[in-house]
C-alpha positions as a Markdown table, in Angstrom:
| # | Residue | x | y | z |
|---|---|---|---|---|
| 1 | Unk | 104.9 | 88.6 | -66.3 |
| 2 | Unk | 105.4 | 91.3 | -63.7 |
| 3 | Unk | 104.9 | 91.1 | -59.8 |
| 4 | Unk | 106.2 | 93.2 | -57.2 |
| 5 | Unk | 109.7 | 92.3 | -56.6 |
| 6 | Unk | 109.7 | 89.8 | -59.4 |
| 7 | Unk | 109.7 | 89.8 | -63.6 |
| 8 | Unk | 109.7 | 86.4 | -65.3 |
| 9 | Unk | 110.4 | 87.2 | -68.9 |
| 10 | Unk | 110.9 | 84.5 | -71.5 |
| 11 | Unk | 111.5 | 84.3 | -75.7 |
| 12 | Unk | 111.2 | 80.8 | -77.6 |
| 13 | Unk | 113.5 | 79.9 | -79.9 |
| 14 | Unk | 111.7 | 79.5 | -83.5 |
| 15 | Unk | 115.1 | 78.6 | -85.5 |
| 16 | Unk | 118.2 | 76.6 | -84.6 |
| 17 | Unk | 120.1 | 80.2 | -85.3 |
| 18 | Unk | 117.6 | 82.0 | -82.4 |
| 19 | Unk | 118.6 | 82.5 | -78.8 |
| 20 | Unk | 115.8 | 81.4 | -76.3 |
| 21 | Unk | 115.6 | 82.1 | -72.9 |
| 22 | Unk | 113.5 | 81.9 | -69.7 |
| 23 | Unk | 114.6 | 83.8 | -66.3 |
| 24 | Unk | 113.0 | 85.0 | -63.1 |
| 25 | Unk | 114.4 | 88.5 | -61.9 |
| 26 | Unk | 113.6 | 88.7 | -58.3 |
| 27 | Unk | 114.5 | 91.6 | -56.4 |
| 28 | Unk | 114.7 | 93.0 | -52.9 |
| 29 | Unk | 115.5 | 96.5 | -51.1 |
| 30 | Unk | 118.7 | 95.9 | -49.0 |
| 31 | Unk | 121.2 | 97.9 | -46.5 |
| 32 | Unk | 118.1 | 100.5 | -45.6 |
| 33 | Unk | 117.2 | 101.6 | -48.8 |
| 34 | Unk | 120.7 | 101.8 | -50.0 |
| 35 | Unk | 121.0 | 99.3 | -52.5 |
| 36 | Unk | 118.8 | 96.7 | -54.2 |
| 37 | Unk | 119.9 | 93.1 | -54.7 |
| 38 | Unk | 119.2 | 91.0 | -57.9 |
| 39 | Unk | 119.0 | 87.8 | -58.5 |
| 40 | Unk | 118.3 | 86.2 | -62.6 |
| 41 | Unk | 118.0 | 82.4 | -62.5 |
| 42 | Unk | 116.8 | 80.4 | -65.3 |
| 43 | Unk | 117.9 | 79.0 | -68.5 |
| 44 | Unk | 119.7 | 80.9 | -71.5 |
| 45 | Unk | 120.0 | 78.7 | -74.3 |
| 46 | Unk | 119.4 | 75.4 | -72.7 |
| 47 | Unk | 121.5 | 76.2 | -69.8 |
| 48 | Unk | 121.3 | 77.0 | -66.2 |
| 49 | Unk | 121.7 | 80.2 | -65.2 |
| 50 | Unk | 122.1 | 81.5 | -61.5 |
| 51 | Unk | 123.2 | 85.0 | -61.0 |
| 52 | Unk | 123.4 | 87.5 | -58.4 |
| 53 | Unk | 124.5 | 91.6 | -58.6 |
| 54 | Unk | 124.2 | 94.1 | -56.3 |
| 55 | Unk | 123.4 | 98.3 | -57.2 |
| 56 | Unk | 123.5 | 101.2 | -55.0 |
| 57 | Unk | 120.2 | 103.0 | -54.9 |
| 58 | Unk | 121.3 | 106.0 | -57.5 |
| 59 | Unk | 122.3 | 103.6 | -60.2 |
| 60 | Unk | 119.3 | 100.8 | -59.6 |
| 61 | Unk | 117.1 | 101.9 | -62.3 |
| 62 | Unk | 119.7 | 100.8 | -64.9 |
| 63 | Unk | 119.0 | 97.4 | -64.0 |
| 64 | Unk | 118.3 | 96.4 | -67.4 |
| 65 | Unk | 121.8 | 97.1 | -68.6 |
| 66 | Unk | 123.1 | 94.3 | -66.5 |
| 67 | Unk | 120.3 | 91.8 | -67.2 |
| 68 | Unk | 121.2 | 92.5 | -70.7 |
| 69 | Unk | 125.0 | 92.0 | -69.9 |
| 70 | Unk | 124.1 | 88.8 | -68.2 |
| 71 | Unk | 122.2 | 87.9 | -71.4 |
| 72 | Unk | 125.0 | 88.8 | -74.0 |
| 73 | Unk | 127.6 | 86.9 | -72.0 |
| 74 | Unk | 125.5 | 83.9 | -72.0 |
| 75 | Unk | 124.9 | 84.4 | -76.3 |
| 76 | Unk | 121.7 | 86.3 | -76.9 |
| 77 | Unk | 123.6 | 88.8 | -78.8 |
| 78 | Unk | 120.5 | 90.8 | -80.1 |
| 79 | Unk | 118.4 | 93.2 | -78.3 |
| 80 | Unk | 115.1 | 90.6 | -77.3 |
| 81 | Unk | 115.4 | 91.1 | -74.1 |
| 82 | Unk | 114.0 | 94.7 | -74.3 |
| 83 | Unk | 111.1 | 94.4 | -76.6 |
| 84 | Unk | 108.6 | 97.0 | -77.5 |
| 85 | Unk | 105.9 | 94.1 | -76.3 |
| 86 | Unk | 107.1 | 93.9 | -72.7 |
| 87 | Unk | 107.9 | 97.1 | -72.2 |
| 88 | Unk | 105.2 | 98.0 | -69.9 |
| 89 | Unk | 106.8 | 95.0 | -67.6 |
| 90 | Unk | 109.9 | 96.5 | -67.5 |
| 91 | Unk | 107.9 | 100.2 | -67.1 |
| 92 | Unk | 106.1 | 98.2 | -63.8 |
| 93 | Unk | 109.3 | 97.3 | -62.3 |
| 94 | Unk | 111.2 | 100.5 | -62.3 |
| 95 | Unk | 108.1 | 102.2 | -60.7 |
| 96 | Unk | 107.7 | 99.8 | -58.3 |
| 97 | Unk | 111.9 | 99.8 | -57.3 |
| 98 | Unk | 111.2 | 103.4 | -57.1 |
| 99 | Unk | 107.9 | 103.2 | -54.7 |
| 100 | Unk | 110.0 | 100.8 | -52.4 |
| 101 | Unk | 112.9 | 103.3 | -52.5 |
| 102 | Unk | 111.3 | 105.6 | -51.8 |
| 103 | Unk | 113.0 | 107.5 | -54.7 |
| 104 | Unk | 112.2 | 110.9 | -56.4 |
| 105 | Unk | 112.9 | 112.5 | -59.5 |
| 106 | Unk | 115.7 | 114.7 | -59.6 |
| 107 | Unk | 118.4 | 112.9 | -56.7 |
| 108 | Unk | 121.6 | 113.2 | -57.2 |
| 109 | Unk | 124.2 | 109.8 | -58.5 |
| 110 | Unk | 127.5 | 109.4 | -57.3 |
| 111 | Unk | 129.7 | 109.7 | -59.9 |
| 112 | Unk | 132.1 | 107.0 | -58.4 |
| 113 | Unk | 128.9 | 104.6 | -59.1 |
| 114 | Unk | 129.2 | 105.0 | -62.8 |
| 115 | Unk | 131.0 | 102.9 | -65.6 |
């Protein structure tokens, strides 16, 4: 479920072998529209999770790479946090990082930002 500044996404677990998760993404504009800071708290396969990053404006939209990475190292080793079914959520949140970025298509990323 998608709200400016916030995603709560969740997947039951149907077998013993499934991953199942539950987290909140909230997310604010910090340093003057220089960087946005994340936070993912929830559960991961029964346990706790409370984790914070940090990405400069040109590299926020790949947000989802690091809520995967958070997933993976917490073992939901298959892509369900990306489904086709929530897309649209994750569609929502980019637009509205942009909107509050004030962002446009076409700016430049530092390279130093990268890998």
């Amino acid at each position: 479920m998608f709200e400016p500044g916030h995603l709560h996404i969740n997947r039951m677990r149907l077998l013993p072998s499934d991953s199942g998760f539950s987290i909140d993404i909230h997310y604010t504009i910090a340093d003057q529209c220089r960087a946005v800071e994340f936070s993912v708290d929830g559960t991961i396969n029964d346990a706790e999770v409370h984790e914070h990053f940090s990405l400069p404006r040109d590299t926020a939209f790949n947000f989802a790479s690091n809520i995967d990475h958070i997933l993976r190292r917490h073992g939901v080793l298959t892509p369900e946090f990306m489904s086709l079914k929530a897309h649209h959520e994750y569609d929502a949140m980019f637009e509205d990082i942009r909107a509050r970025l004030h962002a446009s298509n076409g700016e430049p990323i530092d390279p130093s930002h990268l890998g």
